[in-house]
C-alpha positions in Angstrom: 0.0 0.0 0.0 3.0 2.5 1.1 4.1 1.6 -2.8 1.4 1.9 -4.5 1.5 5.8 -2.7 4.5 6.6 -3.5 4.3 5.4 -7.1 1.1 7.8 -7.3 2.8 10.7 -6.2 5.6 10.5 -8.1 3.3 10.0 -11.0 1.2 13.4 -10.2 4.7 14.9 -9.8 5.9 14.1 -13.1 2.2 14.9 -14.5 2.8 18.3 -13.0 6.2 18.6 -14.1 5.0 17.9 -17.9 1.8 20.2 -17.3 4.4 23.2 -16.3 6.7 22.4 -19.4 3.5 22.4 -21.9 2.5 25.6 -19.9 6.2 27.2 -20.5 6.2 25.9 -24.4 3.0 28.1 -25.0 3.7 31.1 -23.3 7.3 31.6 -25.3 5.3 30.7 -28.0 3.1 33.5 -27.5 5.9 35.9 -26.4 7.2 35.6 -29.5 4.8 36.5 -32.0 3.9 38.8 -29.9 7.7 40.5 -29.9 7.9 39.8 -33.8 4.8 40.7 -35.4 7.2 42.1 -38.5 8.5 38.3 -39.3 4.5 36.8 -39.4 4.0 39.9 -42.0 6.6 39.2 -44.1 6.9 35.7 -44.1 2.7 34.5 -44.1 
Protein backbone atom coordinates (compact mmCIF):
# COMPACT_ATOMS: atom_id res chain seq x y z
CA UNK A 1 0.00 0.00 0.00
CA UNK A 2 2.97 2.54 1.06
CA UNK A 3 4.05 1.64 -2.79
CA UNK A 4 1.45 1.87 -4.52
CA UNK A 5 1.47 5.78 -2.70
CA UNK A 6 4.45 6.65 -3.45
CA UNK A 7 4.26 5.44 -7.12
CA UNK A 8 1.14 7.77 -7.32
CA UNK A 9 2.78 10.66 -6.22
CA UNK A 10 5.55 10.47 -8.06
CA UNK A 11 3.29 10.00 -11.00
CA UNK A 12 1.16 13.42 -10.22
CA UNK A 13 4.75 14.91 -9.82
CA UNK A 14 5.85 14.15 -13.15
CA UNK A 15 2.19 14.91 -14.51
CA UNK A 16 2.80 18.30 -13.05
CA UNK A 17 6.22 18.57 -14.09
CA UNK A 18 5.00 17.88 -17.92
CA UNK A 19 1.80 20.19 -17.28
CA UNK A 20 4.39 23.25 -16.32
CA UNK A 21 6.66 22.37 -19.36
CA UNK A 22 3.46 22.41 -21.92
CA UNK A 23 2.51 25.64 -19.89
CA UNK A 24 6.20 27.20 -20.50
CA UNK A 25 6.23 25.95 -24.37
CA UNK A 26 2.98 28.06 -25.00
CA UNK A 27 3.65 31.15 -23.34
CA UNK A 28 7.33 31.59 -25.33
CA UNK A 29 5.28 30.70 -27.99
CA UNK A 30 3.06 33.55 -27.54
CA UNK A 31 5.93 35.95 -26.43
CA UNK A 32 7.18 35.55 -29.51
CA UNK A 33 4.80 36.51 -32.01
CA UNK A 34 3.94 38.80 -29.86
CA UNK A 35 7.74 40.45 -29.90
CA UNK A 36 7.94 39.76 -33.79
CA UNK A 37 4.79 40.68 -35.45
CA UNK A 38 7.18 42.14 -38.46
CA UNK A 39 8.50 38.30 -39.32
CA UNK A 40 4.53 36.82 -39.36
CA UNK A 41 4.00 39.91 -41.98
CA UNK A 42 6.63 39.20 -44.11
CA UNK A 43 6.93 35.73 -44.09
CA UNK A 44 2.70 34.52 -44.08
Amino acid sequence: NYSFLASFILWCIDGLHIYCLLCVISQYQVLRDLQEPHFVILHP
